[in-house]
C-alpha positions in Angstrom: 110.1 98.8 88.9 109.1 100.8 91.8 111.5 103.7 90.8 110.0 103.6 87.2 106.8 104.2 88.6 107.2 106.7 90.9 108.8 109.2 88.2 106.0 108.4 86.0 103.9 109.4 88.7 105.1 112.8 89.7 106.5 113.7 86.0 103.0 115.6 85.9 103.4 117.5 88.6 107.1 118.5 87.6 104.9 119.6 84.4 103.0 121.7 86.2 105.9 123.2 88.2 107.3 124.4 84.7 104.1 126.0 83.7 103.5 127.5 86.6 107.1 129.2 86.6 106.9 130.1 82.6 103.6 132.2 83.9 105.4 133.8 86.1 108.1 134.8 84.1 105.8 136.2 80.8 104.0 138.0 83.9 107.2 139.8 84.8 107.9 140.5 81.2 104.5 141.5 80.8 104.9 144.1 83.7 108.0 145.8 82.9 107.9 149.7 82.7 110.3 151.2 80.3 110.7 155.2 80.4 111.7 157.4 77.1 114.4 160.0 78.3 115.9 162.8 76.2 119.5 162.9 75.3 119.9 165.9 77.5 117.7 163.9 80.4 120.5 161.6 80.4 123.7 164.0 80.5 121.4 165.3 83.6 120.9 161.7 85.4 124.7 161.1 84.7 126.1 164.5 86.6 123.8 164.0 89.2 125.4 160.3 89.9 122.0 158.6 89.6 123.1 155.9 86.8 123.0 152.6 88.1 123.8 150.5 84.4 124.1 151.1 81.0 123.8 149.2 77.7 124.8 151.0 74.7 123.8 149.4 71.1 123.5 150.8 67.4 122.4 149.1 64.4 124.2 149.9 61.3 122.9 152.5 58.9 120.7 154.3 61.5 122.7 156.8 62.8 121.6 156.5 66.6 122.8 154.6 69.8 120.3 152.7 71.7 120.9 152.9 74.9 118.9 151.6 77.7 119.6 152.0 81.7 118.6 152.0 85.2 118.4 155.0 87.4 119.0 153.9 91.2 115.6 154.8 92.1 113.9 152.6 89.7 112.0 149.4 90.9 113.4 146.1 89.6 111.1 145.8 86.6 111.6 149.6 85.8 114.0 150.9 83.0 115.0 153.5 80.4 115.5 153.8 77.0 117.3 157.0 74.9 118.3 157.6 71.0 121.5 159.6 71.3 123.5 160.9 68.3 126.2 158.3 66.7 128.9 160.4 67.1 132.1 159.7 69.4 131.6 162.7 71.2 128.6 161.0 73.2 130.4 158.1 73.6 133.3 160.0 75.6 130.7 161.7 77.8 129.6 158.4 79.0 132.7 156.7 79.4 134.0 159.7 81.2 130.8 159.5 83.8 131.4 156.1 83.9 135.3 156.3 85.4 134.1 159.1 87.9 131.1 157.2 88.8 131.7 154.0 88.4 128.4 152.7 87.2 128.4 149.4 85.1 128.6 149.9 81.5 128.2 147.5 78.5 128.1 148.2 74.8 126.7 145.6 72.4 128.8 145.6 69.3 126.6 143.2 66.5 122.9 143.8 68.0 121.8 141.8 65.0 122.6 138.8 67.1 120.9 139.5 70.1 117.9 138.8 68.0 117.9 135.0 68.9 117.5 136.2 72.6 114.4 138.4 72.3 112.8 135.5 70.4 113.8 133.3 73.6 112.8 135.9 76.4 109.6 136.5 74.6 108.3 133.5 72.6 109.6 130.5 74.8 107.3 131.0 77.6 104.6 131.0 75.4 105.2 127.6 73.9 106.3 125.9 77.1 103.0 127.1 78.8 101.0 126.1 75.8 102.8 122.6 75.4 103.0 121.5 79.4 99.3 122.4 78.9 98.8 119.9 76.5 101.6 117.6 77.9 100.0 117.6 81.3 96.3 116.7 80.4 97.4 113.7 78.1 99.5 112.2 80.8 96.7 113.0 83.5 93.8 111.8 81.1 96.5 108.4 80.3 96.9 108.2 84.2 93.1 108.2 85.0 91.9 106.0 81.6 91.0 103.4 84.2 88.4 105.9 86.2 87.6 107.2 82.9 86.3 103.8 81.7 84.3 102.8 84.1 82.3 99.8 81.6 85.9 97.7 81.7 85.9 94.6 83.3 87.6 94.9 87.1 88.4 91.1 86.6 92.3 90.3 87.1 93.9 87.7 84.6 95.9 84.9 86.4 98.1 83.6 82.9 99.2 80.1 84.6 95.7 79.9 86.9 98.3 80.5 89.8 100.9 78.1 92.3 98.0 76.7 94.2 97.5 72.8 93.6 95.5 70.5 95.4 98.3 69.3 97.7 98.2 72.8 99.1 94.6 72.4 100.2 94.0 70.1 103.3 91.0 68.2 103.6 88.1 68.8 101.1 88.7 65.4 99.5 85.0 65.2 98.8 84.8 68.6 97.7 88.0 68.3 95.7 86.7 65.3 93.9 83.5 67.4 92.2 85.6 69.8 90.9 88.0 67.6 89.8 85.8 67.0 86.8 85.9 70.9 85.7 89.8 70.0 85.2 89.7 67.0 82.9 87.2 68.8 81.2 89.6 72.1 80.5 92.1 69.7 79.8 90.4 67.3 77.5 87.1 68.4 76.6 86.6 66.0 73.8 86.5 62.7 76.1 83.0 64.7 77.4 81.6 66.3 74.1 82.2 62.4 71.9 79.7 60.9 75.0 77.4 64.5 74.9 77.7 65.3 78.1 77.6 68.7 79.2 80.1 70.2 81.7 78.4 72.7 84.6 78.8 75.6 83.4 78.9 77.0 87.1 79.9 75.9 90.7 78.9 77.5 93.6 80.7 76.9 96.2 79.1 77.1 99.7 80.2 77.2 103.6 80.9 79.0 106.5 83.8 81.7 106.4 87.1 80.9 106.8 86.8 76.7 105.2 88.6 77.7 102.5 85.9 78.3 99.0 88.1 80.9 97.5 91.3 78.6 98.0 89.5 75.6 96.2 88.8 77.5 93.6 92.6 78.6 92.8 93.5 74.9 93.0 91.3 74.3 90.3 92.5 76.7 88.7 96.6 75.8 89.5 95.5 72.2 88.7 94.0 73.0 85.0 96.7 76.0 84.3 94.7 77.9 82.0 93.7 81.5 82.1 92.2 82.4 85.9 89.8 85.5 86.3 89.1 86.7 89.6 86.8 89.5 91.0 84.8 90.1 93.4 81.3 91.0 93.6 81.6 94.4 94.7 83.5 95.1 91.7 80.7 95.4 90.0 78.7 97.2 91.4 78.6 101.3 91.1 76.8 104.6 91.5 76.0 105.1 88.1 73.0 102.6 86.7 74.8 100.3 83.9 78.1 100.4 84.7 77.8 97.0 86.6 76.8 95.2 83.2 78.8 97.0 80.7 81.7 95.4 82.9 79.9 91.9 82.8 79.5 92.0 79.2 83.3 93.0 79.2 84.7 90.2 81.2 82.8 87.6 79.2 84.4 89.3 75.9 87.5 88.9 77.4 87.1 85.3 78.9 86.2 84.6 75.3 89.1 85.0 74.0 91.6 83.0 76.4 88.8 80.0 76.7 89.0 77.9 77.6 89.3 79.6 81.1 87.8 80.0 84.7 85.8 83.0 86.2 85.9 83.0 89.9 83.3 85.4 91.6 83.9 85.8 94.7 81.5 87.0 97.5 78.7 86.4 95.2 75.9 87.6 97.0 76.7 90.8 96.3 75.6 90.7 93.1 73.2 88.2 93.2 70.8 88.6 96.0 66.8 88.3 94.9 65.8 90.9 92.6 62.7 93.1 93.4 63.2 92.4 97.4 63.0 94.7 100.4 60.8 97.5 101.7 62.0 100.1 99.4 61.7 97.6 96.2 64.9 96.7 94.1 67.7 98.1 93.1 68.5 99.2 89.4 72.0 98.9 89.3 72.7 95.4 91.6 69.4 94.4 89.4 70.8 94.9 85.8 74.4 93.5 86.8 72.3 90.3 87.7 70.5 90.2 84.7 73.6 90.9 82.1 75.4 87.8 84.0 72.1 85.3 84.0 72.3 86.2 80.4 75.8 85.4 80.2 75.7 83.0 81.7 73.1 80.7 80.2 71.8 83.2 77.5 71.1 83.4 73.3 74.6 83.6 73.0 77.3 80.7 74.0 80.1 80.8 76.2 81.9 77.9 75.4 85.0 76.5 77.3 83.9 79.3 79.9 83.6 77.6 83.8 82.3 80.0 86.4 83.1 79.3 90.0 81.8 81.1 92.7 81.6 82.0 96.3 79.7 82.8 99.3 78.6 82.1 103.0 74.7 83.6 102.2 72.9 81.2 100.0 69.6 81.7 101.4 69.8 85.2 99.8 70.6 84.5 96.1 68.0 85.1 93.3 66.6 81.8 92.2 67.6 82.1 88.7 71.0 82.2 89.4 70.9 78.7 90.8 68.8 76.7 88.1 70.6 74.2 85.8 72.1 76.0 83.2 73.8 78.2 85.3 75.0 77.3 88.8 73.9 73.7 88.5 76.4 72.4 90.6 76.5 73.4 94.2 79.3 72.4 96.8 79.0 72.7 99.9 83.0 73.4 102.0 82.0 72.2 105.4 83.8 73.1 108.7 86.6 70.3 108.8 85.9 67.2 111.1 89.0 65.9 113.7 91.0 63.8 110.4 90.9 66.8 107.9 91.9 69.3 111.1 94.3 67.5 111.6 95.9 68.1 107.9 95.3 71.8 108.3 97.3 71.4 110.9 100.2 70.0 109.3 99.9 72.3 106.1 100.4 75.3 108.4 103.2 74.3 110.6 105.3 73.5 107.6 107.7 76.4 108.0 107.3 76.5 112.0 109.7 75.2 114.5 108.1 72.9 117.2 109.1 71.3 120.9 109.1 67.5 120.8 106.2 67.9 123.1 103.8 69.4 120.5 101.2 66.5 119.1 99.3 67.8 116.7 96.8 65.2 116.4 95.9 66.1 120.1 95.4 69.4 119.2 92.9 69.0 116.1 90.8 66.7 118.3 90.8 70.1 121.1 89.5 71.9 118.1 86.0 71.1 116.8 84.1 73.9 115.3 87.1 75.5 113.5 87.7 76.3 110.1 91.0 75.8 108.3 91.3 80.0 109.0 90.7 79.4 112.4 93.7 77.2 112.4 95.9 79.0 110.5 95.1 81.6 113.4 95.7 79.5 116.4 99.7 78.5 115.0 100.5 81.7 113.8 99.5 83.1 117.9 101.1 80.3 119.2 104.6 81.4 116.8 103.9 85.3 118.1 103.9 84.2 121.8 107.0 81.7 121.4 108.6 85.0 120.3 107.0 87.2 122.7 108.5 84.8 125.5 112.0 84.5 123.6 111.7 80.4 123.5 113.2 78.4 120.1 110.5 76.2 119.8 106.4 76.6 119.9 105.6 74.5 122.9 102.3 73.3 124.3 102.1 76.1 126.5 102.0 78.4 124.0 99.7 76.8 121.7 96.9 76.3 125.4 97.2 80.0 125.4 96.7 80.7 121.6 93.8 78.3 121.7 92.2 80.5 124.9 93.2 83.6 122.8 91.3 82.7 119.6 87.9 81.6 121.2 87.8 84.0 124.6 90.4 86.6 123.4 93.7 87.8 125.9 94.2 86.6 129.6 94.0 89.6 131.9 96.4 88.4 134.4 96.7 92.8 135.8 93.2 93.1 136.4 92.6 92.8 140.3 90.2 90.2 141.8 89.1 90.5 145.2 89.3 86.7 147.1 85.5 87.0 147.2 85.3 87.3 143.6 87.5 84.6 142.7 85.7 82.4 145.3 82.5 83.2 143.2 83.9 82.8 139.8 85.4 79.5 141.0 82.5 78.1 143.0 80.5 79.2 139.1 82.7 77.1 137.0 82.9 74.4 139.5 79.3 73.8 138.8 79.5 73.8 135.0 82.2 71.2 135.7 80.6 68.6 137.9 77.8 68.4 135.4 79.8 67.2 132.8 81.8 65.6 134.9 78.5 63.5 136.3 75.6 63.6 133.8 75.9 61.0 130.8 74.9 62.8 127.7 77.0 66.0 129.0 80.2 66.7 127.0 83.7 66.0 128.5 85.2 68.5 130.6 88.7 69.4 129.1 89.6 72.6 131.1 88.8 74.7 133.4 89.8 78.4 134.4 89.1 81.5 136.4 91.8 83.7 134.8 89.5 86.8 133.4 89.4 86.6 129.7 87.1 88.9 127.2 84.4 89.6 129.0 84.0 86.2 131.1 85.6 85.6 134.4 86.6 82.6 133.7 85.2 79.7 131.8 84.9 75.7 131.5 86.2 74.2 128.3 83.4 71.0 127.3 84.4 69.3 124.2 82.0 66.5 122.5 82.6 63.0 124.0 82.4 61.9 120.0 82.4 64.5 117.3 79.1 65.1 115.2 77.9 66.4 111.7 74.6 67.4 112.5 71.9 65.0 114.7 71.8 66.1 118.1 69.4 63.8 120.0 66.7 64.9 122.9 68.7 63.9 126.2 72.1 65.8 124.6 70.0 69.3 124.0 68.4 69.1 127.1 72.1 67.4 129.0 73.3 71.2 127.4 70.8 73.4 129.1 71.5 71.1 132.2 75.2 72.4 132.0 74.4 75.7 131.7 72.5 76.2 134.1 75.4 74.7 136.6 76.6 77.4 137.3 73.9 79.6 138.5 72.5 76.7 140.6 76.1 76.2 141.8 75.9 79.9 143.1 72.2 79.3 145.1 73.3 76.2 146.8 76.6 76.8 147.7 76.9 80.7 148.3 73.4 81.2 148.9 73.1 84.3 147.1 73.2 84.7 142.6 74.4 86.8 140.3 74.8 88.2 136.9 77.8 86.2 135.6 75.4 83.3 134.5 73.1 85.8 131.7 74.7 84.4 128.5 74.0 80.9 130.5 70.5 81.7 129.8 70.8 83.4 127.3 72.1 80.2 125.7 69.7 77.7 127.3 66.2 79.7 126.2 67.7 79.5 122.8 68.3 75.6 122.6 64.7 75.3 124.8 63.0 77.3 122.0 64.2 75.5 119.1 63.4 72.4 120.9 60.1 73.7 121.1 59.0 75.5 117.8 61.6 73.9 115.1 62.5 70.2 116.1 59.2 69.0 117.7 60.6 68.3 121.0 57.6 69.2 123.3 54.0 68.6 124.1 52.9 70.5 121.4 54.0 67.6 119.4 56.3 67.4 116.1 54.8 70.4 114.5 57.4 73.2 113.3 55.8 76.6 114.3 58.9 78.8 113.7 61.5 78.7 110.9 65.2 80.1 110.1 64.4 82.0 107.6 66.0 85.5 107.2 64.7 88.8 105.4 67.3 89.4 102.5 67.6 93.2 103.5 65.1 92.9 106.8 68.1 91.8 108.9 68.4 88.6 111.2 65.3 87.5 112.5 63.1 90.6 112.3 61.4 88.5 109.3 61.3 85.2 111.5 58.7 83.1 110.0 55.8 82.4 112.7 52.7 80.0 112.0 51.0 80.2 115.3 48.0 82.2 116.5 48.8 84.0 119.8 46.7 81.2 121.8 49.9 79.1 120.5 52.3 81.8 121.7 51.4 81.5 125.0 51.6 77.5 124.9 55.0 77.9 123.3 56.1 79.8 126.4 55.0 77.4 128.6 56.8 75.0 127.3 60.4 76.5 127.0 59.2 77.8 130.8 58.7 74.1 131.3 62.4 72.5 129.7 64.0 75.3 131.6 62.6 74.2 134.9 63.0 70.6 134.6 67.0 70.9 133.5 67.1 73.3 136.5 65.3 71.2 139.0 67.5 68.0 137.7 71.0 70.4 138.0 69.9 71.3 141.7 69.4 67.6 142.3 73.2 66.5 140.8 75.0 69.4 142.4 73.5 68.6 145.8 74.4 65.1 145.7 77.6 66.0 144.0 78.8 69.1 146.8 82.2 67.5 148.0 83.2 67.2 144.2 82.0 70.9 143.8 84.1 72.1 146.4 87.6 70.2 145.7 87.4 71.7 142.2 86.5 75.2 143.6 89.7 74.7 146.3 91.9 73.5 143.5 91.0 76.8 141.1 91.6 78.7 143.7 95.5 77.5 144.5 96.2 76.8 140.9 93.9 79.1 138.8 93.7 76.8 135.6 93.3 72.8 135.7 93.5 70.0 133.0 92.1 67.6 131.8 94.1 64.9 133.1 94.2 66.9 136.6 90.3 67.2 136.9 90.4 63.1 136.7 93.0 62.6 139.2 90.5 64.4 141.1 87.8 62.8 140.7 88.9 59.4 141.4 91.6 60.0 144.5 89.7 63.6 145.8 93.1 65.0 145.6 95.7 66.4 142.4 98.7 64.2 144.2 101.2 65.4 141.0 100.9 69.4 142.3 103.2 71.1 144.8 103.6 74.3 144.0 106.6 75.4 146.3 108.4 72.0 145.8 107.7 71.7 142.0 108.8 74.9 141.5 111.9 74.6 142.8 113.0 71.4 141.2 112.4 73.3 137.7 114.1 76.2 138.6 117.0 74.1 139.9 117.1 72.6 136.5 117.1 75.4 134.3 119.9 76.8 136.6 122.2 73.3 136.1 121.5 74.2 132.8 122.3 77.6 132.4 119.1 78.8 131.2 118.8 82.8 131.5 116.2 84.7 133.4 114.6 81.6 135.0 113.7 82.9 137.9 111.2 85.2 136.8 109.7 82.4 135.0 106.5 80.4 135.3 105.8 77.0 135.2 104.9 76.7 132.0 107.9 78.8 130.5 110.4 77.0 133.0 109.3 73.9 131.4 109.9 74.6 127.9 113.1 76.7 128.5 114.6 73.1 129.9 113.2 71.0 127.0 115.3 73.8 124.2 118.4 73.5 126.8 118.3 70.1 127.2 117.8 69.4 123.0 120.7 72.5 122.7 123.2 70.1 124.9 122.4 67.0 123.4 122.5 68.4 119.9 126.3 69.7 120.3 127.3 66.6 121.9 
């Protein structure tokens, strides 16, 4: 298929190539100089040895030869041409020169058919020119018909709606269960139209990047196999004003057809964003596409059997016409995935992936709250890079600890230098993020902590959600946040005695949450009035549109009180690191021997003031001891971690061929 289309690809240019050379050659033809000598010239030329050819010729009934030459001092496109006397005498002159000289000689017997070849030399070039002309401007006007047209449809046509089915998409049972009804409806429309009910005629689906809208959609499509359109947004949109709804008006002609079918419009927004909206007014071109599809869409004409589904992550921006019933009357809304649908992401994507009996992936969906099913997809695809990176058979929990650190803080830079003073500091920092959560009630659990330099943090603490949430955060959990965050600054004052700048996106983090405690959830002295709002200019940009019902007598009450929260979660972080300084310090000690500590590790600690299970020397040696009984290669430039998971693949290897 490939070959087929390559040669119809350059067959132009070989076109061309011919053209170009037939030019060439009626250019040569055209140039040629022919000089007229004498009879008597020629005897001349021939005694002085200056013939190079000859070609003798005579056509019956004219009583000349035609004879045409080269003298050695002619160019290449230079010739001659004499009328001799038909007689034999001239004949033996020549051939006489031509033994002493030895210049090459022809003699044409039947010139008649040399006819044929003057109408080639002269006449072919002509018609190749004038036909590779022709030839190549079809074939390049055939080749471009598609930037010729520009008002055709850009929409791709999906016969069997595609191999995606429900099974294939994890989670979304709610989500999956509103459009199952678009399915039975393309399948049996009748059971709806004998009660007169009406089908949407749109969905729009809603969420977050990454939570999988644009798979949903091709389920529904896979699940009702019928014909499955799918464009984007920006495919419709051009320089030249119109274009955009010619190719609306197109790709409902075409749905028409093949109904009943699905559209699926992805990235939505766009199109569809508010018309007449900005500081420089609308636009014509994104204006008219969104016109031609409102009119599709719920217009004076029908569009019967015809199911639009769409998607975006911007809903706040789309024109309100688009989303009145009639059009997109349904909305659904693809949340991030909570711990029990992670955890079927999870087993979707390691389907075709190879896995150490250590792996649980149940553990690692409840490590992961706030990613999307892309995320995920992510995290075991980096663990399967590393586990071949390392040369291991199996992805192991090593590997997927370090993906997990990779996706949310990016690549550990174990060659970057760190003074001792550093690392004390950095240590000492994230010491104090941990002893608050470690100690204060509404805190999240502490899960990990590290002081290995990753992105642009030094290290960082690892503070899950004691019991995942939707959406209600209460008081004491905002403010047990801003508590945390501030940890590790105050950790720095109190047990360093001197700060620095490792704690700015701390604050940077706490004066938002104090802010929105303040102005949006009515979480102050001001009282439960909302004073600021989320809403976004649709071209303005984030926040430079912010919505603000307050006088500036207000403003300056509003910083107050985020001054205020601020200084009462840093007063009350002083007070629990204080009474907390032992604690502080034995984590500090034990990032410093081990770098990175668990979970599990940071509890041991806690309750006996010691990680009994560590000895680095001793430890070490027992693995390494291990992998060598078992033959394990290159083990002893091997860490822990790797040393541990070699063994486990050796150990299933020997059991297995036993």
């Amino acid at each position: 298929m490939n070959k087929k289309i390559n040669a119809r690809q350059t067959m132009p240019y070989v076109i061309l190539l011919i053209v170009i050379a037939s030019v060439l050659v009626i250019f040569s033809f055209g140039n040629s100089k022919v000089n007229t000598l004498t009879y008597d010239q020629l005897v001349e030329e021939l005694s002085k040895d200056n013939i190079a050819e000859i070609t003798i010729s005579s056509h019956s009934g004219d009583g000349v030869y035609y004879i045409t030459g080269k003298l050695n001092d002619y160019d290449n496109n230079e010739s001659f041409e004499v009328n001799a006397p038909l007689s034999d005498t001239v004949m033996e002159i020549i051939s006489t020169y031509q033994q002493t000289n030895g210049f090459k000689m022809s003699a044409i017997e039947n010139p008649e058919n040399s006819s044929w070849l003057l109408i080639l030399v002269n006449f072919v070039p002509v018609a190749l020119l004038i036909g590779g002309t022709i030839f190549l401007f079809l074939k390049l006007s055939g080749s471009n018909k598609s930037s010729m047209d520009f008002g055709r449809s850009r929409a791709r046509l999906s016969e069997d709606g595609g191999k995606v089915r429900f099974k294939d998409v994890a989670g979304l049972e709610e989500e999956k269960q509103e459009v199952a009804e678009l399915i039975d409806f393309l399948k049996n429309p009748k059971k709806f139209q004998r009660l007169g009910a009406r089908i949407p005629k749109g969905v729009l689906l809603v969420g977050p990047p990454g939570t999988g809208k644009t798979l949903l959609a091709k389920a529904v499509a896979g699940e009702a196999n019928v014909p499955f359109y799918y464009i984007s947004g920006s495919d419709f949109v051009e320089l030249f004003v119109g274009v955009g709804a010619s190719r609306v008006r197109d790709m409902f002609k075409q749905a028409k057809h093949t109904a009943p079918c699905l559209i699926f419009i992805d990235e939505i927004d766009a199109v569809g964003r508010q018309r007449g909206t900005g500081l420089g007014g609308g636009h014509d071109e994104r204006e008219q596409t969104l016109n031609q599809l409102l009119t599709e869409m719920d217009g004076f004409g029908a569009n019967e059997g015809i199911i639009i589904i769409a998607a975006t992550n911007r809903p706040d921006v789309l024109d309100p016409a688009l989303l009145r019933p009639g059009r997109f009357d349904r909305q659904v809304t693809v949340s991030l995935p909570d711990q029990k649908e992670r955890l079927a992401i999870l087993k979707v994507h390691a389907r075709d992936k190879i896995f150490a009996p250590s792996v649980n992936l149940e553990n690692i969906s409840k490590r992961t709250p706030g990613f999307s099913g892309a995320d995920l997809e992510n995290l075991l695809n980096e663990a399967a890079l590393l586990t071949v990176r390392r040369n291991k058979n199996a992805i192991g929990m090593s590997e997927i600890d370090e993906a997990t650190d990779r996706v949310l803080m990016g690549p550990a830079k174990t060659s970057r230098k760190i003074t001792e003073k550093e690392k004390r500091l950095v240590s000492i920092h994230e010491a104090g993020h941990a002893v608050i959560g470690i100690k204060l009630e509404d805190a999240n659990d502490v899960h990990k902590i590290t002081i290995i330099p990753r992105g642009m943090a030094g290290g960082y603490t690892m503070m899950l959600p004691k019991e995942e949430k939707m959406a209600v955060t209460t008081k004491n959990e905002l403010m047990a946040q801003i508590v945390g965050l501030l940890g590790g600054r105050v950790a720095e004052e109190l047990f360093l005695g001197e700060i620095t700048t490792g704690a700015s996106d701390d604050f940077s983090k706490a004066t938002k949450i104090a802010r929105a405690m303040v102005t949006e959830y009515g979480m102050s002295d001001l009282g439960p009035v909302q004073l600021e709002q989320k809403s976004e200019g649709v071209f303005l940009g984030r926040d430079y549109n912010k919505s603000k019902n307050f006088s500036d007598a207000v403003a300056l009450e509003i910083d107050q009180e985020v001054r205020k929260i601020i200084n009462e979660c840093y007063k009350k972080t002083t007070k629990i690191l204080k009474a907390n300084e032992k604690l502080v310090m034995l984590i500090s000690d034990a990032l410093m021997e081990r770098e990175t500590i668990t979970k599990e590790e940071i509890d041991e600690l806690v309750e006996t003031g010691k990680i009994t299970s560590y000895d680095a020397e001793d430890e070490m040696k027992e693995l390494k001891d291990k992998a060598k009984d078992l033959g394990v290669k290159g083990y002893t430039k091997m860490s822990k971690e790797e040393l541990e998971d070699a063994i486990n693949n050796a150990s299933e290897e020997n059991s297995t061929e036993k």
